[in-house]
N, C-alpha and C positions, 0 to 999 in steps of 0.2 A: 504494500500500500504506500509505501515512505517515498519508497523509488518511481511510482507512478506519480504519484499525487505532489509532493514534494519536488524532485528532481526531473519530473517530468521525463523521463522516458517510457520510449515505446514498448509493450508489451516484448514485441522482441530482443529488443536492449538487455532487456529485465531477464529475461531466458537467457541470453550470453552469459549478462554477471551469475546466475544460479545455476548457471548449466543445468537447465528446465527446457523444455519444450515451448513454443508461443502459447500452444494451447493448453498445456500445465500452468504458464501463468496467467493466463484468460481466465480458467476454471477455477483459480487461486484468488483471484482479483475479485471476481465474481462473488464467491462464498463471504471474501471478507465484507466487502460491499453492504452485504444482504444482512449479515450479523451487526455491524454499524448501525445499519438503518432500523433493524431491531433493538437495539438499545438505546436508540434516538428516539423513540416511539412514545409518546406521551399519552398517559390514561387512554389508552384502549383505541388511536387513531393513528396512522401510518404514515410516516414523514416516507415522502418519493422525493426522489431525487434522482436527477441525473449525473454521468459523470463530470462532466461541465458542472452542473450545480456542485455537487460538492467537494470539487476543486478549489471553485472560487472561495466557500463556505471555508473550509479548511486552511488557506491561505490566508485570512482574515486575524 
């Protein structure tokens, strides 16, 4: 998430540094994503966000 969001590389940059797959860290990104957004979650309603939105959000 740090290297996406943060340092702004590409999913396959991020695979180079981990010696992962693109799509190991597509599916990694993904899950974290989702478990964020679940702990963002306020009384019982679901904060969506795009990756864009919580980019910027996080940058802040």
């Amino acid at each position: 998430m740090v290297l996406r969001v943060f340092e702004e590389k590409s999913f396959a940059e991020i695979g180079e540094i981990l010696n992962k797959s693109t799509e190991t860290v597509k599916k990694r990104f993904g899950r974290t994503r989702i478990k964020l957004q679940q702990f963002m979650t306020e009384e019982g309603g679901r904060v969506r966000w795009s990756e864009s939105d919580l980019l910027s959000k996080m940058k802040k």
